[in-house]
C-alpha atoms as a printed R data frame, in Angstrom:
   type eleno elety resid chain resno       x      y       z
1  ATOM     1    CA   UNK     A     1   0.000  0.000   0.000
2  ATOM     2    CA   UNK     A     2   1.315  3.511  -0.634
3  ATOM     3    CA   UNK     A     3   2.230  5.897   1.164
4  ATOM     4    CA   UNK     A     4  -0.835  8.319   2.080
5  ATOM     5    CA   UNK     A     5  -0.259 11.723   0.877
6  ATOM     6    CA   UNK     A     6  -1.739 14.671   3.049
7  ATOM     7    CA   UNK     A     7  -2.788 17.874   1.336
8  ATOM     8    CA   UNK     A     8  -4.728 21.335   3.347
9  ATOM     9    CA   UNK     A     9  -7.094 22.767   1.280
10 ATOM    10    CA   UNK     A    10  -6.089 26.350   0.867
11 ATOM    11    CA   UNK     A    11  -8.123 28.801   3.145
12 ATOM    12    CA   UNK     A    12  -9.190 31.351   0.621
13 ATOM    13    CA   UNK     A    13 -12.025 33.105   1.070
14 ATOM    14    CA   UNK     A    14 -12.326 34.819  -2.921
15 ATOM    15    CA   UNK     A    15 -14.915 36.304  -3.916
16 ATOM    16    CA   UNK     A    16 -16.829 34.744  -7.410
17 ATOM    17    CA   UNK     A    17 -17.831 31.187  -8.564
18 ATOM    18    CA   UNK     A    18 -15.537 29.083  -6.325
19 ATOM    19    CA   UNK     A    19 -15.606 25.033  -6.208
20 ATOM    20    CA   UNK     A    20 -14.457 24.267  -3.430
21 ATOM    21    CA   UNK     A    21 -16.672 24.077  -0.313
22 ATOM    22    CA   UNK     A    22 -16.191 26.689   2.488
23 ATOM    23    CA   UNK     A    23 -16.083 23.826   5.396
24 ATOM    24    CA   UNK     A    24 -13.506 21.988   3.842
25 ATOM    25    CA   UNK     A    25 -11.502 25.262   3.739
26 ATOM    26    CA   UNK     A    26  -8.264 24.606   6.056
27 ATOM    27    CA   UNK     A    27  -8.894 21.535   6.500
28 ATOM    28    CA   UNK     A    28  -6.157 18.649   5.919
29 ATOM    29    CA   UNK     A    29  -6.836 15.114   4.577
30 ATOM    30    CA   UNK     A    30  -5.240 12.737   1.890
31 ATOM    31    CA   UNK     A    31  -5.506 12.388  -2.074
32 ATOM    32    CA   UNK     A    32  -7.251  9.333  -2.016
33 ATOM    33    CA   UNK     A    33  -7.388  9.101  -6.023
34 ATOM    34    CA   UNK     A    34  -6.504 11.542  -8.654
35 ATOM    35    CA   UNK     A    35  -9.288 11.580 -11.000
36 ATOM    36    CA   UNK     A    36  -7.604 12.736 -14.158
37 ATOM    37    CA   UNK     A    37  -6.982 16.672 -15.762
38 ATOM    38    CA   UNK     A    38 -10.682 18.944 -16.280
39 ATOM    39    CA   UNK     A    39 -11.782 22.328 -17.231
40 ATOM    40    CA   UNK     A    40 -11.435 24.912 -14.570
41 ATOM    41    CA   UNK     A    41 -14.980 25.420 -13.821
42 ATOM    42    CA   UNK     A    42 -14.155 28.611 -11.943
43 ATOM    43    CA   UNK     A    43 -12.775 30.300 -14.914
44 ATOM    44    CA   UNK     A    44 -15.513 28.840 -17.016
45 ATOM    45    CA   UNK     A    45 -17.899 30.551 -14.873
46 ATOM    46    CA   UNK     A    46 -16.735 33.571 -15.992
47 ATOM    47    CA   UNK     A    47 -16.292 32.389 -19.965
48 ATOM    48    CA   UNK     A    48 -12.140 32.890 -19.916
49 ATOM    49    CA   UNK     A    49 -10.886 29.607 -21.752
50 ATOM    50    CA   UNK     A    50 -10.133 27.137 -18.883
51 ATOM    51    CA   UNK     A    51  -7.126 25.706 -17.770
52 ATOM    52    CA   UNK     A    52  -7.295 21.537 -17.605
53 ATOM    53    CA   UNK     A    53  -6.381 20.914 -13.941
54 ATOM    54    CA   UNK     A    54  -6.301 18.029 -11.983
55 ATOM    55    CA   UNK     A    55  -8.766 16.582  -9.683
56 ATOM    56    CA   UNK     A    56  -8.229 15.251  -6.756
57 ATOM    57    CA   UNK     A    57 -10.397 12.762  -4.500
58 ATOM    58    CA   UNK     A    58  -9.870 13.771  -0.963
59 ATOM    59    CA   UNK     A    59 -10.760 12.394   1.875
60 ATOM    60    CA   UNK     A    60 -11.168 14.129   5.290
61 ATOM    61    CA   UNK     A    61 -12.116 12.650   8.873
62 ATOM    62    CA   UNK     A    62 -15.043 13.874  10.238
63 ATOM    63    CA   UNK     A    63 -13.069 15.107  13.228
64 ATOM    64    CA   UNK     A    64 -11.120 17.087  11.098
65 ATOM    65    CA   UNK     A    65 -14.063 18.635   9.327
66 ATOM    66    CA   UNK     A    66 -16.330 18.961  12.768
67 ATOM    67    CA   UNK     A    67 -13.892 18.506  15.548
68 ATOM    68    CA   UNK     A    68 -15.281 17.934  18.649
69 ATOM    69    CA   UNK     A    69 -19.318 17.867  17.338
70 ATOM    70    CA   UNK     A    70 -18.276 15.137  14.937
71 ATOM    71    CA   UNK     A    71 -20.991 12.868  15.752
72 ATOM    72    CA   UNK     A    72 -18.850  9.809  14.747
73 ATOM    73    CA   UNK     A    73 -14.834 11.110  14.582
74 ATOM    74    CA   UNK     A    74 -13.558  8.095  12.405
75 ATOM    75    CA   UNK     A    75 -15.986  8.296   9.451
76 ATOM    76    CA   UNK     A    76 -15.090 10.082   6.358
77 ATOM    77    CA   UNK     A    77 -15.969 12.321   3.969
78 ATOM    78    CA   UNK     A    78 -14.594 12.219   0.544
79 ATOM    79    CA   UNK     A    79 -14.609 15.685  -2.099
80 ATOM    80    CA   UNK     A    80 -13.365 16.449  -5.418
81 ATOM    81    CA   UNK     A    81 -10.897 19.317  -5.189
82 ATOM    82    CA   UNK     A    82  -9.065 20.568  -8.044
83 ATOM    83    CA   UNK     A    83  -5.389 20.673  -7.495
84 ATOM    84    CA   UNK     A    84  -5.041 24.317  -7.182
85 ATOM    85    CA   UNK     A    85  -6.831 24.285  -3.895
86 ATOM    86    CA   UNK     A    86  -4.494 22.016  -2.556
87 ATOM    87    CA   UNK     A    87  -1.210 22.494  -0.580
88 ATOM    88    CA   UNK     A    88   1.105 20.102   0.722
89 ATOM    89    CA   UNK     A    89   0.742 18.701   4.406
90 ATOM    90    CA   UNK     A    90   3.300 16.884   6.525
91 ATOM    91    CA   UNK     A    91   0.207 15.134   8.052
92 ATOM    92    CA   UNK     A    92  -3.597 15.177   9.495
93 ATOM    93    CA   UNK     A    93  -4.465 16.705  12.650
């Protein structure tokens, strides 16, 4: 089995059509799959010509996402965030 690798999701706030779900902002959990390269919805949303980007499966603890009012810590959630969202992480917390 490989090696898990740990990515944050950036903590942005921008303004505009964004992707990426606000509660996962911040948050750090690992690539579980990379889906393949895709149009940049975000700068399809405004009609630029998009970028082909990769997408990333992630997947997040729930105590990560909800900390302490994680209803049941050890289950996961999994999202598809495009790479650009996603910075490098030495591990979860």
């Amino acid at each position: 089995m490989a090696e898990r690798r740990y990515v944050r999701v950036r903590g942005d706030m921008p303004p505009g059509h964004v992707r990426t779900p606000a509660y996962l902002r911040g948050k750090t959990g690992w690539v579980e799959r990379t889906l393949g390269p895709f149009p940049n919805p975000e700068q399809l949303a405004y009609g630029v010509p998009p970028a082909k980007l990769p997408l990333m499966r992630v997947r997040f603890l729930m105590s990560e996402v909800w900390g302490p009012a994680a209803e049941n810590p050890q289950d996961t959630i999994d999202a598809e965030i495009y790479s650009h969202w996603l910075e490098e992480a030495p591990h979860a917390t």
